[in-house]
Backbone as numpy.savetxt, mean C-alpha at the origin, in Angstrom:
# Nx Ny Nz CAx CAy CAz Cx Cy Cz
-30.21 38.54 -14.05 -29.36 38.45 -12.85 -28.78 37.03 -12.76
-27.64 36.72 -12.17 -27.25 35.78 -12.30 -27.17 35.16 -10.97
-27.78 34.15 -11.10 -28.44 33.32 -9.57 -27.44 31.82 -8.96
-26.60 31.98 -10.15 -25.90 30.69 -10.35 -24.88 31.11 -8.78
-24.62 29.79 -7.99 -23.58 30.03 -6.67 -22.63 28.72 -6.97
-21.52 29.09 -6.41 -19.98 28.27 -6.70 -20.65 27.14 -5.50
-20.07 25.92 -5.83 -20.33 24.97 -4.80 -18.98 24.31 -4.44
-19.43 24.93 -3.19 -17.51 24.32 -2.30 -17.34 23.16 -2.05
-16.15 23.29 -2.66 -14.66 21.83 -3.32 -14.45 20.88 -1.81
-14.96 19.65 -2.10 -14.23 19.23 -1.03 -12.97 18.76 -0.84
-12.44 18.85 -0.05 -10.99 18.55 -0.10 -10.22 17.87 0.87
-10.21 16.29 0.42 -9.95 15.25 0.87 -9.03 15.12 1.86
-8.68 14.83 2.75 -7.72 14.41 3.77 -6.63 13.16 3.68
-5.72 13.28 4.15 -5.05 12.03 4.31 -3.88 12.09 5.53
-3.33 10.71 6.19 -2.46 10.75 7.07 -1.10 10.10 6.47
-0.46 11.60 6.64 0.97 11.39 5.37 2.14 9.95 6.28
2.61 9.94 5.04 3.52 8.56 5.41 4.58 8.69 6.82
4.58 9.61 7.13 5.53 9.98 8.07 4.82 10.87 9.75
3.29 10.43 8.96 2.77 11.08 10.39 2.39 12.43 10.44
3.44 13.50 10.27 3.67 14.45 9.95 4.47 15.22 9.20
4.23 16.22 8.13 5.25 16.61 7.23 6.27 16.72 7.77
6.50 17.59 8.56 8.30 17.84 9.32 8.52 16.53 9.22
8.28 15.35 9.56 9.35 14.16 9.22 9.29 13.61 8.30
8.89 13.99 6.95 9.14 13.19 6.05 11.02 13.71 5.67
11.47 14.26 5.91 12.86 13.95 5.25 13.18 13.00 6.33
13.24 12.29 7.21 13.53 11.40 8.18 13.08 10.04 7.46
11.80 10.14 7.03 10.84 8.75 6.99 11.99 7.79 6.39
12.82 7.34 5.13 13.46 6.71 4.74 15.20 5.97 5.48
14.87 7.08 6.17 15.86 6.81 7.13 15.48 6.08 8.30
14.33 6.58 9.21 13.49 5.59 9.90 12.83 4.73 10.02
12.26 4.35 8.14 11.43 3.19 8.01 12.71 2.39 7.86
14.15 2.45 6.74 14.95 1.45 6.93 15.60 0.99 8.45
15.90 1.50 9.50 16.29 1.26 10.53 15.64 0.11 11.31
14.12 0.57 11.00 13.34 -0.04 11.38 13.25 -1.28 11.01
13.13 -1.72 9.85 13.58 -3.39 8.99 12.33 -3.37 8.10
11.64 -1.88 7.54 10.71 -1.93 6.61 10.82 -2.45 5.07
12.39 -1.59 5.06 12.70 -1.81 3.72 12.83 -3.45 3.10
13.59 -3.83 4.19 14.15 -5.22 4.08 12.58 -6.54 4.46
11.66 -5.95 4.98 10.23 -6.61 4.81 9.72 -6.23 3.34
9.88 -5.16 2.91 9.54 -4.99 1.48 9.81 -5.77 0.74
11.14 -5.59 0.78 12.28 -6.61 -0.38 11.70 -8.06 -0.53
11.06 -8.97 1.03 10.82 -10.00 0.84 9.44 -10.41 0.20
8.88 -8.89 0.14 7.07 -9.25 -0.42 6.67 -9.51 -2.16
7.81 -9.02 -3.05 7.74 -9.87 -3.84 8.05 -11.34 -4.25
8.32 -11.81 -3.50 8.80 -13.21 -3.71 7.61 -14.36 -3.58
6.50 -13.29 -2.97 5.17 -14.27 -2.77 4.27 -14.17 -4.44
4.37 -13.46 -5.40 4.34 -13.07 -6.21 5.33 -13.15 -7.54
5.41 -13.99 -8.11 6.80 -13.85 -9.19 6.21 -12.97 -10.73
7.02 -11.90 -11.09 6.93 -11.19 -12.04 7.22 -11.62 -13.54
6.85 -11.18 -14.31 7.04 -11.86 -15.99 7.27 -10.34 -16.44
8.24 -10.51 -18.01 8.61 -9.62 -18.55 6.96 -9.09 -19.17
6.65 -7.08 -19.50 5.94 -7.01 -20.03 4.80 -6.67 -19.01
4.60 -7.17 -17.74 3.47 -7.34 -16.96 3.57 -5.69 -16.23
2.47 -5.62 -15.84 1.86 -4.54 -15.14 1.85 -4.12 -13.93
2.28 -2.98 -13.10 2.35 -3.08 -11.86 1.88 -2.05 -11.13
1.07 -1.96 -10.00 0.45 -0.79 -9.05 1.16 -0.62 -7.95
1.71 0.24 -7.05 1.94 0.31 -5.64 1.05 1.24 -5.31
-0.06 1.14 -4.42 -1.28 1.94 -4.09 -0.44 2.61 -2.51
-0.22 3.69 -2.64 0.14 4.17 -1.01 1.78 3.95 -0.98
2.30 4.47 -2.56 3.72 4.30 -2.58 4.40 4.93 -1.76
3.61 6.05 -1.06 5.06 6.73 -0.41 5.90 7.53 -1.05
7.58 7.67 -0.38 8.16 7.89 -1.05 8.84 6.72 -2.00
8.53 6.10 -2.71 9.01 5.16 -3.54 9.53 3.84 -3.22
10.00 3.91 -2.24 10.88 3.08 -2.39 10.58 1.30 -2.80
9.70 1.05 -2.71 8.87 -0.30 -3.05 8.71 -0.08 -4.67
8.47 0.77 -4.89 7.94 0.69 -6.82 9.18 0.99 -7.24
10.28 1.71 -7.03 11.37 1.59 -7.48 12.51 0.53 -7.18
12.27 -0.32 -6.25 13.05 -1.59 -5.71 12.38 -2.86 -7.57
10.61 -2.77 -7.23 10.21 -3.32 -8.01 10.95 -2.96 -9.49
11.10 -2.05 -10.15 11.77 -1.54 -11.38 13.26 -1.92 -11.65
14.21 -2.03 -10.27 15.52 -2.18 -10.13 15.30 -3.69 -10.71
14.64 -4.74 -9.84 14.42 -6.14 -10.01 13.87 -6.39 -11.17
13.25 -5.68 -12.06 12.34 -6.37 -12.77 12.21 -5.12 -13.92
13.30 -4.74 -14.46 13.64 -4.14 -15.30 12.77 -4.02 -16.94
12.03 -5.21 -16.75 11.08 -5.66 -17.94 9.45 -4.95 -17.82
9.24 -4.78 -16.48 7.52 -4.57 -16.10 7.93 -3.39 -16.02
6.52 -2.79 -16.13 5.71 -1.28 -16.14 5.22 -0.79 -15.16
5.76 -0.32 -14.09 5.82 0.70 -12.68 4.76 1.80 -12.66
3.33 1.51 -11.84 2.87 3.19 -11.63 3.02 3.34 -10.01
3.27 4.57 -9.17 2.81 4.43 -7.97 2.09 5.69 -7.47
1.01 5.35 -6.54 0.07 5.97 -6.65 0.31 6.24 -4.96
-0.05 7.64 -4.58 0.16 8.28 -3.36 -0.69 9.52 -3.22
-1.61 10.12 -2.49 -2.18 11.46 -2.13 -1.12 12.44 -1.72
-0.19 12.07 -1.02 1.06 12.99 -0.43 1.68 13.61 -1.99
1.91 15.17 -2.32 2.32 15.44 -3.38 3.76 15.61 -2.94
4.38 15.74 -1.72 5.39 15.70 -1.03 6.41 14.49 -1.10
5.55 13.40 -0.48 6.15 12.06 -0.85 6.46 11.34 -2.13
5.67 12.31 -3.29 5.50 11.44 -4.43 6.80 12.51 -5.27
7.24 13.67 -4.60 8.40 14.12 -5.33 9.84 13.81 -4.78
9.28 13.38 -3.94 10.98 12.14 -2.98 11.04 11.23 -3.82
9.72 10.15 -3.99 9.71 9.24 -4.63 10.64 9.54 -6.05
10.02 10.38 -7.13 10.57 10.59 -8.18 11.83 11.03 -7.83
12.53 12.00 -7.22 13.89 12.17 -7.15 14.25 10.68 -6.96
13.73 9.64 -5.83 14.67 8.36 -6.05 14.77 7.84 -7.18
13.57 7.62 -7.53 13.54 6.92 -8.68 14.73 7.54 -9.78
14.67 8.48 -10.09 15.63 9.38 -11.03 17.17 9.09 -10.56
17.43 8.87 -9.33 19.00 8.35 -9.09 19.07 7.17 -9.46
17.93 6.76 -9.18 18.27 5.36 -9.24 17.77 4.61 -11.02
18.00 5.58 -11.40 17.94 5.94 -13.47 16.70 4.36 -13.44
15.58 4.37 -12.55 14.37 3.56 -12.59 13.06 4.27 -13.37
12.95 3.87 -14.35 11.71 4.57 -14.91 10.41 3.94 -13.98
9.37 4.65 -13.62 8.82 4.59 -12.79 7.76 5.93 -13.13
6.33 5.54 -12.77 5.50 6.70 -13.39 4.91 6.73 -11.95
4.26 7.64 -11.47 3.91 8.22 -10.00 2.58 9.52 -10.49
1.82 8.93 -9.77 0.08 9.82 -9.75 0.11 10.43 -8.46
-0.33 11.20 -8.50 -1.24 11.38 -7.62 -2.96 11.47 -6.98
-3.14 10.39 -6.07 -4.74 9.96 -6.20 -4.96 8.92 -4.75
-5.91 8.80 -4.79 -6.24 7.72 -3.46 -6.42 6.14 -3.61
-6.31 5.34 -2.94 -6.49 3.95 -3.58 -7.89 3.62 -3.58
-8.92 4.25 -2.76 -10.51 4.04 -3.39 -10.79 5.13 -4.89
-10.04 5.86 -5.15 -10.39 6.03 -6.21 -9.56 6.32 -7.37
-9.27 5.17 -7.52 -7.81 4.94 -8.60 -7.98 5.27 -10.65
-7.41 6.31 -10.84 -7.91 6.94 -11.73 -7.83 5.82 -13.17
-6.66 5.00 -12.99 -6.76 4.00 -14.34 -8.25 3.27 -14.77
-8.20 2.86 -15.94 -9.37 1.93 -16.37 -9.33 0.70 -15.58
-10.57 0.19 -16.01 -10.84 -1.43 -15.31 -9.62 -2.41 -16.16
-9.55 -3.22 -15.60 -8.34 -4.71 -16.27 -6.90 -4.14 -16.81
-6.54 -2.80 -15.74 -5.34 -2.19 -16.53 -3.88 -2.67 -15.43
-3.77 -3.75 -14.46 -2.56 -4.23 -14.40 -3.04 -5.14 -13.49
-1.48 -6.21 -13.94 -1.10 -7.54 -13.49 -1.44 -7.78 -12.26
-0.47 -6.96 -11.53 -0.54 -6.63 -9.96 -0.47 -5.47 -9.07
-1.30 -5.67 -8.30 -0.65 -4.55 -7.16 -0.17 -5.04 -5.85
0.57 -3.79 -5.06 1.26 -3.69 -3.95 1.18 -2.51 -2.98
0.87 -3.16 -2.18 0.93 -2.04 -1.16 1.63 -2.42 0.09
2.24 -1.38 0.29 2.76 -1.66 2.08 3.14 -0.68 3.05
2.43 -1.26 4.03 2.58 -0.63 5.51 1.18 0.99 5.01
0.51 0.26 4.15 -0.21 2.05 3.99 -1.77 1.55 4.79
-2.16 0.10 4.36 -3.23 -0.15 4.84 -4.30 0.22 6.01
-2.84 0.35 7.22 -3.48 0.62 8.59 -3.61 2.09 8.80
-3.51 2.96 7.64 -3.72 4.36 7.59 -5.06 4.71 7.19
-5.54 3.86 6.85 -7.28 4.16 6.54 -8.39 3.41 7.43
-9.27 4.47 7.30 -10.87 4.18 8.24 -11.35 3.22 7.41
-12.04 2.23 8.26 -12.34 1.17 7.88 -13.37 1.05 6.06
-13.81 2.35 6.08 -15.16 2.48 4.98 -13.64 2.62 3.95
-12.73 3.39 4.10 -11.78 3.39 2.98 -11.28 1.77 2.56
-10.68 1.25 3.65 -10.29 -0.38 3.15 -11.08 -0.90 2.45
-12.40 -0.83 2.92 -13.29 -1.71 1.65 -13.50 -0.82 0.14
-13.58 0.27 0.12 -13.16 1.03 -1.01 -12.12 1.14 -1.63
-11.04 0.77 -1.27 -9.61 0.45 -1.50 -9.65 -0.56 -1.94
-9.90 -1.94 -1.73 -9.77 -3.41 -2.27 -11.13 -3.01 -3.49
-12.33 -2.95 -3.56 -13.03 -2.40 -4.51 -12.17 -2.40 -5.53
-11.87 -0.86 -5.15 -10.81 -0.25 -6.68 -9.74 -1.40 -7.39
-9.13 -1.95 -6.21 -7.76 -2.43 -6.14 -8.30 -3.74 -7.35
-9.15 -4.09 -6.98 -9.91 -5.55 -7.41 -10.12 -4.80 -9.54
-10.77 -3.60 -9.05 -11.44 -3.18 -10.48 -10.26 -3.07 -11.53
-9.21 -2.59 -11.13 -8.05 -2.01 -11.89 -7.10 -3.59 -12.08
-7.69 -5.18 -11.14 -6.41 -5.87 -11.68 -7.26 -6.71 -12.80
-6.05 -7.06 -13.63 -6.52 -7.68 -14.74 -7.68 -9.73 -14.23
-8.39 -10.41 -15.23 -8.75 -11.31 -14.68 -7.53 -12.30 -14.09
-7.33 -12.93 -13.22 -6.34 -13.53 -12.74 -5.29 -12.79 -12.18
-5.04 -11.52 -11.93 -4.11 -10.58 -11.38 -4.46 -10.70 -9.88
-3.06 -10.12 -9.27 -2.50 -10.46 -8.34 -2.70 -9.10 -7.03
-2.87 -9.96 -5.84 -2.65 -8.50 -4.88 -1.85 -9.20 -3.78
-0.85 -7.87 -3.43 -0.21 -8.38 -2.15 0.17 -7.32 -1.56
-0.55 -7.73 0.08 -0.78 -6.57 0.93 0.59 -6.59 2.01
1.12 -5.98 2.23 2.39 -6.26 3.73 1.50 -4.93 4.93
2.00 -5.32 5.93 0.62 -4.30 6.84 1.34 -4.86 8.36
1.21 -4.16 9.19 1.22 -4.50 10.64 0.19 -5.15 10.95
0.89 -6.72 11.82 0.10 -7.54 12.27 -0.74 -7.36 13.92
-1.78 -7.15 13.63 -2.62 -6.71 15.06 -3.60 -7.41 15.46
-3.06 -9.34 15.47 -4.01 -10.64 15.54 -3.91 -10.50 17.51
-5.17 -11.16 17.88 -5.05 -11.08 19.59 -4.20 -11.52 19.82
-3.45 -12.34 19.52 -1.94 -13.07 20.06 -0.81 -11.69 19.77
-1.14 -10.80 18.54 0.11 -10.04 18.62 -0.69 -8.76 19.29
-1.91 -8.67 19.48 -2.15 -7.16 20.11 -1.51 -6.70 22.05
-0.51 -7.35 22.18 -0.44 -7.98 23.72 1.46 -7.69 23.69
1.93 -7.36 22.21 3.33 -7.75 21.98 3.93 -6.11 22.03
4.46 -6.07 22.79 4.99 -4.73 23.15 4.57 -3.99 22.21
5.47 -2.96 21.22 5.09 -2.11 20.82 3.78 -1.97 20.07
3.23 -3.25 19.53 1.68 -3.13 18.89 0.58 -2.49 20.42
0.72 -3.38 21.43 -0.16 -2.74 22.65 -0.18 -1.99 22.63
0.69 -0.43 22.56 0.57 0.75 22.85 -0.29 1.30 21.50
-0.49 0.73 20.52 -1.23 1.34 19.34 -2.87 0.31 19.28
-3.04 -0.71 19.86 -3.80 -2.03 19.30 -5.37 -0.81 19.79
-5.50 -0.25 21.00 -6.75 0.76 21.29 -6.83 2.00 19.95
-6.31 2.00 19.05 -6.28 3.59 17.94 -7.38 2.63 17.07
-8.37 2.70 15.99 -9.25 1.94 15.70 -8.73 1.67 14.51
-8.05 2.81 13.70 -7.33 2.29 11.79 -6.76 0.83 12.56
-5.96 0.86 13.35 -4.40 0.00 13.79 -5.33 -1.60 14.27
-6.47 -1.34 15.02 -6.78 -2.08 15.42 -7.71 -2.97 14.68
-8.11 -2.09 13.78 -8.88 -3.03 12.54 -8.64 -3.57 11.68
-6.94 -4.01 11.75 -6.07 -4.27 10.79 -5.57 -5.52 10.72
-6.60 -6.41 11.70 -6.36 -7.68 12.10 -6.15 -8.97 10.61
-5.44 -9.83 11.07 -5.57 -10.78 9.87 -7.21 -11.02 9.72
-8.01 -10.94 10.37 -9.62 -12.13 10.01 -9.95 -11.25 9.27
-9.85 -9.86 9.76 -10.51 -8.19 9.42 -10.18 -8.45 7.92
-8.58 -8.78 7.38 -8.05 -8.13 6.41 -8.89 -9.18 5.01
-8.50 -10.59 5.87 -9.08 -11.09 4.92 -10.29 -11.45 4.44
-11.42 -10.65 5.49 -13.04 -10.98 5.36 -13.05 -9.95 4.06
-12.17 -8.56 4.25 -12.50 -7.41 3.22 -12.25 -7.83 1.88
-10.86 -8.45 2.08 -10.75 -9.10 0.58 -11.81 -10.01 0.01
-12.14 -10.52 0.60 -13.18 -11.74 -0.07 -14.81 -11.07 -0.50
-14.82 -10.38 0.79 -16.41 -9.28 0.15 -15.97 -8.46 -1.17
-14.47 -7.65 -1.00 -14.50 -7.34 -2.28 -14.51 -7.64 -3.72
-14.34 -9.16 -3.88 -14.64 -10.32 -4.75 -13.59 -10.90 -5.31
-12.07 -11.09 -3.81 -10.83 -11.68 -4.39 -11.37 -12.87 -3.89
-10.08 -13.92 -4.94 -9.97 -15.40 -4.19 -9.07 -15.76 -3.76
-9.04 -16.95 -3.10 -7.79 -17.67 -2.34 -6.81 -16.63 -1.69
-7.33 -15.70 -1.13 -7.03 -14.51 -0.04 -6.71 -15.24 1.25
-5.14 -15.16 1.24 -4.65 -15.55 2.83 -3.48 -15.02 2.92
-3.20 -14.92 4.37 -1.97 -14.57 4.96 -0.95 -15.71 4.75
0.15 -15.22 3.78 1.34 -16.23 3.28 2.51 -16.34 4.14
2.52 -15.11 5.33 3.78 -14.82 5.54 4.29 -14.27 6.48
4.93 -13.90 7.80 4.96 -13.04 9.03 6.16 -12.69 9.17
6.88 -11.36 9.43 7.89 -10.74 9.56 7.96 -9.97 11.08
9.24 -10.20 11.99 9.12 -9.43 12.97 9.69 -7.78 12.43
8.99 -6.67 12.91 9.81 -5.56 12.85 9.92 -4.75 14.46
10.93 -3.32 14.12 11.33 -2.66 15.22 12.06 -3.54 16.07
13.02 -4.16 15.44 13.55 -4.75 16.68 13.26 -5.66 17.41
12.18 -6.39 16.76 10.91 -7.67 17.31 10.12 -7.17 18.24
9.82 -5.91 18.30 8.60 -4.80 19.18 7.46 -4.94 18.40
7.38 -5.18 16.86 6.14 -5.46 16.30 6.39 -6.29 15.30
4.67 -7.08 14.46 4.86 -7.65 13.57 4.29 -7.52 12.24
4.38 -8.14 11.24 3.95 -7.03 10.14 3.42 -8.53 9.27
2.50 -8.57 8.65 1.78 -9.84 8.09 1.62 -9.77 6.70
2.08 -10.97 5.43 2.13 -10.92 4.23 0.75 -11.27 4.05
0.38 -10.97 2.93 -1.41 -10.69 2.53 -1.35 -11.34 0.67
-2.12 -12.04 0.48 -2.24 -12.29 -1.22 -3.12 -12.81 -1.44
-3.93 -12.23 -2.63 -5.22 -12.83 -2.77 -5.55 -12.15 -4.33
-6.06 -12.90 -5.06 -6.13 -13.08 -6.87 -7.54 -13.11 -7.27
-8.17 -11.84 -8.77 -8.95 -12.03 -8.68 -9.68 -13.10 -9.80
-10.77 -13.44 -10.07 -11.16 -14.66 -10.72 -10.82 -14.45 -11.98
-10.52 -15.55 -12.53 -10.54 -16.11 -14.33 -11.44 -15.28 -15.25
């Protein structure tokens, strides 16, 4: 007789880039309005790229950050990594207009399917404040395992320091606990337990219209 029983799949959750599916055909239209795109644009510049080098966007979205990266930097090697299988086929249609080679997974940033020391840098933005706190430190973990020795991280994220939890549109979110744990001290105690260095905030951008603010993040791991 056969005694053997199936053991049920768990099946992971996530909070898609747009909140809710019905708006993801909106999201690109609403994150640029908003002045996301154009905070993107400025987050490589804390970071300068070399021909040949390696690149992650953990929580790409629909693309538009890993394919901006590919437009600029025509020389480096693009993956972007997203749970949304939705967002990650927007992504590729952009990418494909925008004739950007660009490779796109699907997977979570605590558990990032590449080998250990397999790129230069990563990037993420605006995905951070979408995870429970046990994920962020599992997230930098991974993030840390996958960059090469001396590789690079740079985080862009809504700023939710006590001086900005008080600033219009952050107040109405600063009580939700992802949003509120997303503080600069928060961001950069995680980085440093996860075993980056010289982890600091480089950089501050107003968005929405100066209703909120959004904070540059970089921190490298050892020799």
């Amino acid at each position: 007789m056969n005694t053997s029983q199936s053991v049920p799949t768990t099946v992971r959750t996530y909070l898609p880039a747009a909140g809710r599916d019905v708006f993801l055909p909106f999201y690109d239209l609403v994150t640029g309005l908003l002045g996301a795109d154009r905070a993107r644009a400025v987050l490589l510049e804390y970071a300068p790229l070399h021909e040949g080098e390696t690149v992650l966007d953990v929580g790409c979205g629909t693309g538009t950050l890993a394919v901006l990266i590919k437009q600029r930097h025509p020389g480096v090697e693009v993956t972007g990594l997203d749970p949304d299988p939705k967002a990650l086929a927007r992504a590729q249609r952009k990418a494909d207009r925008a004739r950007a080679k660009v490779s796109f997974a699907q997977g979570f940033g605590d558990e990032i399917k590449h080998p250990a020391t397999s790129f230069d840098l990563v990037v993420s933005s605006f995905m951070f404040h979408h995870l429970e706190p046990d994920q962020k430190s599992g997230t930098l973990r991974e993030i840390r395992r996958v960059l090469k020795p001396g590789g690079r991280l740079l985080l862009l994220d809504f700023d939710v320091t006590e001086a900005g939890a008080h600033h219009g549109f952050q107040r109405m979110f600063h009580s939700h606990a992802r949003l509120s744990d997303n503080s600069e001290g928060r961001i950069l105690e995680l980085m440093k337990v996860a075993g980056f260095k010289e982890a600091s905030r480089v950089g501050m951008r107003s968005l929405i219209f100066g209703l909120a603010r959004a904070g540059y993040y970089r921190a490298v791991t050892p020799e």
